[in-house]
Structures are given as structure tokens and as C-alpha cells.
ZAMIMAR-448823 format. One record per residue (C-alpha): residue in three letters; x, y, z. Coordinates in steps of 0.05 Angstrom, whole numbers, plus 5000, padded with zeros to 4 digits. Layout:
alaXYZ
...
This chain:
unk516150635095
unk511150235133
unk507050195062
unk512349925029
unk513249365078
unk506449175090
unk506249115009
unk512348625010
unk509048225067
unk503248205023
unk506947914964
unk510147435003
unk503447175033
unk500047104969
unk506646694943
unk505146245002
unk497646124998
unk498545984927
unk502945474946
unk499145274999
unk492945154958
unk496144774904
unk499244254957
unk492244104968
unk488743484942
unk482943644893
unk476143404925
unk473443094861
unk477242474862
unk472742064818
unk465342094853
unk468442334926
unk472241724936
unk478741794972
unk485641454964
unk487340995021
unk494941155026
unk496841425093
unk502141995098
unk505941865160
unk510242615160
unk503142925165
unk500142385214
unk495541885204
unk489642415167
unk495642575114
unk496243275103
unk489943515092
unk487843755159
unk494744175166
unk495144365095
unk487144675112
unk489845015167
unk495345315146
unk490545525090
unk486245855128
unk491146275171
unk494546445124
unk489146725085
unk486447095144
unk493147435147
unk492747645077
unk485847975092
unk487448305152
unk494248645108
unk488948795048
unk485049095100
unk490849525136
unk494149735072
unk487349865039
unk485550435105
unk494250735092
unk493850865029
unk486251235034
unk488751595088
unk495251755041
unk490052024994
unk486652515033
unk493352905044
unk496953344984
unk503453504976
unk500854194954
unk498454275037
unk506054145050
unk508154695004
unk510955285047
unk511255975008
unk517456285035
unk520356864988
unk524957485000
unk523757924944
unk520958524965
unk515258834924
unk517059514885
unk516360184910
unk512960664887
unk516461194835
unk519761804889
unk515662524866
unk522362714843
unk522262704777
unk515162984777
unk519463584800
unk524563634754
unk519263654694
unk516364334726
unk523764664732
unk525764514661
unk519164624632
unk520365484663
């Protein structure tokens, strides 16, 4: 259960620092040189600074899930379902033939 959620936190972060990253501006903007328009929702630096770190913690949160679901599922593997298995049967085994008949050969046999 917890395996299952950590995966669909882990989709969901990747879907975010994807996005993330591609609301970034590319650093080559023709030789370094940056655009002088100012983005006022961001503050005066534009977006950049928030955009880097919301970047970063986010991407720290998809390491530390890697991490997390990467040490479940080993420890997932190290366990068998075949340990689980529980042998419980009611048949009883077959007795041995009675010395009866062994008998019965030596009267008709007179």
C-alpha cells in the first residue's frame, strides 16, 4: 500500500519538475546577455530566483522518494511468498496391510 503511494507521489513530482524546468529561461540568450523586462508577479529579479528554488526542492524531494522507494522494494525482494506458504493437510498416510489375509492364505492352502 505504502509502495503504491510513494510511486504516485513520485509521478506526480516528476510531472512538476518537468514543468518546473521548462518555465525556466534558457541561459544562452545570445552570448549571456539578459533581457531587461522586469516581471512584477515574481518581483523585481522576475522569476528566476523562485522558479530555481522551487527547482531545487522539488528535485530533492524526488531524490529522497527514489531513495525511500528504491530501500521498499529491495527489502520487498528479500522476502518470498514461498516463506509465507503454510503446509496444512489432513490426509492421513496409509496403513499398513492388517496380517489377515496373510492368514487366510495358510487355511485355504490345508
Amino acid at each position: 500500500m505504502t509502495t503504491s503511494l510513494l510511486l504516485i507521489v513520485q509521478i506526480v513530482l516528476v510531472i512538476i519538475l518537468v514543468i518546473a524546468v521548462l518555465l525556466q529561461k534558457s541561459s544562452s540568450i545570445g552570448l549571456g546577455a539578459y533581457s531587461g523586462s522586469n516581471e512584477s508577479v515574481f518581483g523585481a529579479k522576475g522569476p528566476n530566483s523562485f522558479l530555481a528554488k522551487a527547482t531545487f526542492t522539488i528535485g530533492f524531494l524526488f531524490v529522497i522518494n527514489t531513495i525511500t522507494l528504491g530501500y521498499m522494494y529491495s527489502q520487498a525482494a528479500q522476502s518470498s511468498v514461498v516463506d509465507e506458504v503454510v503446509e496444512d493437510t489432513n490426509i492421513a498416510a496409509p496403513a499398513l496391510p492388517i496380517a489377515a489375509p496373510a492368514a487366510k492364505e495358510e487355511n485355504s492352502s490345508k
